[in-house]
C-alpha atoms as one frame of an Amber mdcrd trajectory, in Angstrom:
protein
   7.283  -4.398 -15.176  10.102  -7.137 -15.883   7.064  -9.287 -14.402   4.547
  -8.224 -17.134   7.251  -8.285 -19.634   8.241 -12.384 -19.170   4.539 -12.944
 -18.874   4.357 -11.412 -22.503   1.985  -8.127 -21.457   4.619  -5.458 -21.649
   3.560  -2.259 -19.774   2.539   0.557 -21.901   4.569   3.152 -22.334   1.363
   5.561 -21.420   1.671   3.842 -17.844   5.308   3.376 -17.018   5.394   7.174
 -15.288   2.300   6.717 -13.659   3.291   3.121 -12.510   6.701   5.228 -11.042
   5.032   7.463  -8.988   2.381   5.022  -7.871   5.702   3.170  -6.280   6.608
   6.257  -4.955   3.338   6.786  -2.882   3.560   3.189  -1.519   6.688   4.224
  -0.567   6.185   7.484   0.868   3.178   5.860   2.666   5.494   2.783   4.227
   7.816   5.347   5.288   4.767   7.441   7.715   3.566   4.256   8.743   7.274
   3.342   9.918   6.448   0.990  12.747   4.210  -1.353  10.217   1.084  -2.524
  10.344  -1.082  -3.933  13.342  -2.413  -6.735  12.389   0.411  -8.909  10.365
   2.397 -10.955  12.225   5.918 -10.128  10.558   5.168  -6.711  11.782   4.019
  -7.598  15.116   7.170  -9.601  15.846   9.868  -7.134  14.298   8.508  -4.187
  16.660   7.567  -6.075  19.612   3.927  -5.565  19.032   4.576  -1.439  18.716
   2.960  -1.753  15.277  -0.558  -3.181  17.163  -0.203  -0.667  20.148   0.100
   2.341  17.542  -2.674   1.093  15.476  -4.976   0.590  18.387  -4.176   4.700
  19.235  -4.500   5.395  15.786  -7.957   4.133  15.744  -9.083   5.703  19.578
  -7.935   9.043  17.863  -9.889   8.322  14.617 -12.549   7.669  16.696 -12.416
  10.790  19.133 -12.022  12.885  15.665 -15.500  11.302  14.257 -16.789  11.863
  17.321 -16.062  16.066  16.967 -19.251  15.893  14.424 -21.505  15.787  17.695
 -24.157  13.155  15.560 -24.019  14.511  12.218 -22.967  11.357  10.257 -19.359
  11.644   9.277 -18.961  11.340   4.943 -16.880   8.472   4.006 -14.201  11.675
   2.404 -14.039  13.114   6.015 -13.631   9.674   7.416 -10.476   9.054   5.170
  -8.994  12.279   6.391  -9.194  11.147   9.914  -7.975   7.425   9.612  -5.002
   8.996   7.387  -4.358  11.780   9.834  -4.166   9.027  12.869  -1.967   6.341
  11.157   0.583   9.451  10.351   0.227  10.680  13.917   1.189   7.232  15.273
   3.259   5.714  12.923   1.333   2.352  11.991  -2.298   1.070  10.662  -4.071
  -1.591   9.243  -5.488  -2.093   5.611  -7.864   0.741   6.034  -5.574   3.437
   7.183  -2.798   2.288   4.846  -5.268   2.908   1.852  -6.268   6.290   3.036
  -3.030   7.701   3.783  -1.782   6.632  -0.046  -5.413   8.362  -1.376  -5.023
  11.408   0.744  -1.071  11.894  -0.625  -1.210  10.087  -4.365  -3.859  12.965
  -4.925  -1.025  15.485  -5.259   0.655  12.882  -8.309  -2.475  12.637 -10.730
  -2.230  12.834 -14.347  -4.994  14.816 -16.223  -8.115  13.285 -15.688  -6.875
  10.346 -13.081  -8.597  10.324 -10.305  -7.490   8.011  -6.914  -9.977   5.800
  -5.056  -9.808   4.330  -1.809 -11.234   1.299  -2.543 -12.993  -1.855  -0.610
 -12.765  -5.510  -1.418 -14.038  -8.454   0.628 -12.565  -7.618   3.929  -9.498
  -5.535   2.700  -8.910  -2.263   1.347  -6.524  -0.276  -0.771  -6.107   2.212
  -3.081  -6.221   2.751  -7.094  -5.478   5.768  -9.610  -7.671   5.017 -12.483
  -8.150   6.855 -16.037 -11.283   7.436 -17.856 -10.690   5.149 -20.362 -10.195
   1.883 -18.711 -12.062  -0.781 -19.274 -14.076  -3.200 -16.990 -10.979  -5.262
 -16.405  -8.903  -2.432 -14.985  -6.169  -2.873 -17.436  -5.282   0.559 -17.043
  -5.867   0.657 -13.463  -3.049   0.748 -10.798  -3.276  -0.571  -7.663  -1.145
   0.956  -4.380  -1.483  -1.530  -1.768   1.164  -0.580   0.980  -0.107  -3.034
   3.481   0.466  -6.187   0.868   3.844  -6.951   0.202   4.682  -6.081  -3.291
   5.792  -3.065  -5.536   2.101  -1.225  -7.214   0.803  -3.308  -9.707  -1.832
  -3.194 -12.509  -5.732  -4.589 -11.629  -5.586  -7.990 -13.466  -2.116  -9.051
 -11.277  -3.349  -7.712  -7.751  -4.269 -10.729  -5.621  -7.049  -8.851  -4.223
  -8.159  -6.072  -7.075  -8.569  -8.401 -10.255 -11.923  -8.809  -9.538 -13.576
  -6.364 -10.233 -17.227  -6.661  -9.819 -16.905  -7.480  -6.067 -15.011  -3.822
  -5.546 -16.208  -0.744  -4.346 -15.185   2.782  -4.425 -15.701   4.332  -1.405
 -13.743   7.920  -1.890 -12.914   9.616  -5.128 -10.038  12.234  -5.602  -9.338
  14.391  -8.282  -6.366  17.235  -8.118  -8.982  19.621  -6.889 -10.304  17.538
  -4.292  -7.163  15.983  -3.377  -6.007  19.072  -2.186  -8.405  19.664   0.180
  -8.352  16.392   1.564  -4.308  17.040   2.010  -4.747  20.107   3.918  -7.814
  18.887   6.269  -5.177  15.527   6.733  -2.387  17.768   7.719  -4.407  20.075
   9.996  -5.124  17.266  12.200  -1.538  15.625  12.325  -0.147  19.275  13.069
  -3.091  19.636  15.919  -1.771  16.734  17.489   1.528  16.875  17.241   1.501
  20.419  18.810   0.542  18.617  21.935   4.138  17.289  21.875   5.508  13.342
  21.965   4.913  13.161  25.249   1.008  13.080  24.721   1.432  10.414  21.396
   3.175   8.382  24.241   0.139   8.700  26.872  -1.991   7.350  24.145   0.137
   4.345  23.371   0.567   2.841  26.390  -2.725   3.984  27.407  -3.973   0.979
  25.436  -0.930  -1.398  26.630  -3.488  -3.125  28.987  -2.608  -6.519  30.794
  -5.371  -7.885  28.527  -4.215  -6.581  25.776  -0.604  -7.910  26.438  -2.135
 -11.396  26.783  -3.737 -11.312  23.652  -1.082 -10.331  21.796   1.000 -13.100
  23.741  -1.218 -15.926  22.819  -1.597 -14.481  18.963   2.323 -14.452  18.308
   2.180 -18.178  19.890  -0.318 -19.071  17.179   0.799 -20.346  13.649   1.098
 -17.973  10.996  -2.181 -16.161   9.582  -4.155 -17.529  12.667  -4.986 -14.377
  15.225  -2.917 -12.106  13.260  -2.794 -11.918   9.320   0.035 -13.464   7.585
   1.527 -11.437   5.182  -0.186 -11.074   2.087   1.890 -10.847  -1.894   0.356
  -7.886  -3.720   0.072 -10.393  -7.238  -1.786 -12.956  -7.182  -1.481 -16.697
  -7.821  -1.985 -17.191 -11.242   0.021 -14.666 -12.243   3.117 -15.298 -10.327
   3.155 -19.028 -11.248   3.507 -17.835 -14.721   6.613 -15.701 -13.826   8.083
 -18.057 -11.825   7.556 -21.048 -14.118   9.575 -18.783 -17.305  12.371 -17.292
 -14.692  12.821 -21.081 -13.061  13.359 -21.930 -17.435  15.930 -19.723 -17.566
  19.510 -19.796 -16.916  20.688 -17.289 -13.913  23.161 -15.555 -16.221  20.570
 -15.170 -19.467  21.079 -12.726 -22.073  17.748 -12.405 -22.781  16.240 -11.721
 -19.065  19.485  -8.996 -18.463  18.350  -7.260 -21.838  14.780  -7.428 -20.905
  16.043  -5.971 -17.636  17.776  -3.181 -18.944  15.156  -1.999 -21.409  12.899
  -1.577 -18.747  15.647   0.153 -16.798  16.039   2.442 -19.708  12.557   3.433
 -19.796  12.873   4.854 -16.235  15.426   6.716 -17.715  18.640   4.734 -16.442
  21.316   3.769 -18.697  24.702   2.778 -19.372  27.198   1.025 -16.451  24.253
   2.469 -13.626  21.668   0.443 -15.998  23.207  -2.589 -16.134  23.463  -2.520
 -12.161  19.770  -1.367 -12.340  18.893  -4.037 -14.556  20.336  -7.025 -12.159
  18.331  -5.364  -9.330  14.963  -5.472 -11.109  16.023  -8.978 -11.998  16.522
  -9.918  -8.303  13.336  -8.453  -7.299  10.933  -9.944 -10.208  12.427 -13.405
  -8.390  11.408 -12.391  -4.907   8.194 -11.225  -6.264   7.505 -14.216  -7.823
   9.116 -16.411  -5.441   6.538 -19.568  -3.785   4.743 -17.946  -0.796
């Protein structure tokens, strides 16, 4: 929000709350997905490659759950349910499981009349809570990208969502259906987790194969983004040159960007000493967010 608010678009106060608990699914999904994601090198090298292992048994159990429908083609709703089922189960995913565990849960945070979408892009996915009214730019829509690096953002900032016309919704939640998806999502993580660790374990190193170990030995050996996916800033280019260019203007200790801070603070409902401490925080995180990647 400080980021919008240098850039001169300050956030409306209609999406500050839902711009809170979009931050609050990204978080919530980061923290099932503990061990990361499988296919971006910081990841990869923090956990030893655990993050790749668990996605590649996330994605044999998707598979053995699409599998159940014994030829009947699988709906892209049911499909979501799996993938966000398997990523919980194991602890780590890729794009596509990270956007369909944040659908299946943001579903129980909607507004009247929001709706989430898991959404595809040119080889990436995510997902968005969108309102009725928005308008072909997404101005009012939020992106929740857990796998990017980056707080949830409005559609014009997101490095991948800002163009619109090249997306595509692939599942659509309301409250109504977002509860159902929650409950078939569950079913399956409690069905597999009543086979105990031990069998979460079997499936791990099940796929810990001497060519698989060599591959991801000759991917961590390759430069950054080759092999495995460097890791990717949630606003895009444009938009965090612009930041960065006004906070690099400024002194460190300015009035200005500390009151600017604490506003925004104080429309999240902190103020006072705590505010002021909340205020240098956002600070310190607009500059990582806009700092040169």
């Amino acid at each position: 929000m400080l980021a919008r608010d240098i850039d001169g678009r300050r956030v409306s106060p209609s999406e500050v709350g839902r711009l809170r608990k979009a931050n609050d699914s990204i978080g919530n999904t980061r923290q099932l997905l503990q061990f990361g994601r499988g296919n971006v090198d910081t990841d990869l090298r923090e956990t030893d490659n655990k993050s790749g292992w668990r996605t590649k048994a996330a994605r044999q159990f998707k598979d053995e759950l699409y599998a159940r429908g014994g030829g009947r083609v699988v709906d892209y709703p049911e499909q979501m349910t799996h993938a966000a089922a398997a990523a919980v189960v194991f602890g780590a995913g890729n794009c596509g499981e990270y956007a369909s565990t944040t659908s299946v849960y943001h579903s129980s945070q909607l507004d009247a009349r929001e709706t989430v979408h898991r959404v595809a892009g040119s080889n990436h996915a995510w997902a968005e809570a969108r309102v009725p009214a928005d308008d072909g730019i997404g101005a009012s829509t939020i992106v929740m990208d857990g796998w990017a690096k980056g707080p949830a953002v409005l559609a014009p900032d997101s490095r991948f969502a800002a163009r619109r016309e090249q997306l595509r919704s692939m599942v659509q939640l309301d409250a109504a259906r977002g509860r159902d998806a929650r409950i078939a999502t569950n079913d399956l993580i409690l069905e597999m987790r009543a086979k105990g660790p031990a069998e979460v374990e079997r499936r791990i190193h099940q796929g810990v194969t001497l060519s698989a170990r060599f591959t991801a030995v000759i991917d961590s050996l390759l430069p950054s983004g080759i092999g495995d996916w460097s890791e990717q800033h949630v606003l895009n280019d444009a938009f965090a040159g612009r930041v960065r260019a006004h906070l690099d203007a400024w002194p460190v200790d300015s009035a200005d960007l500390l009151a600017r801070a604490e506003r925004i603070a104080g429309e999240f409902g902190v103020a006072g000493a705590t505010g002021k401490v909340q205020a240098q925080q956002i600070i310190a995180a607009t500059r990582a967010l806009a700092a040169l990647r």
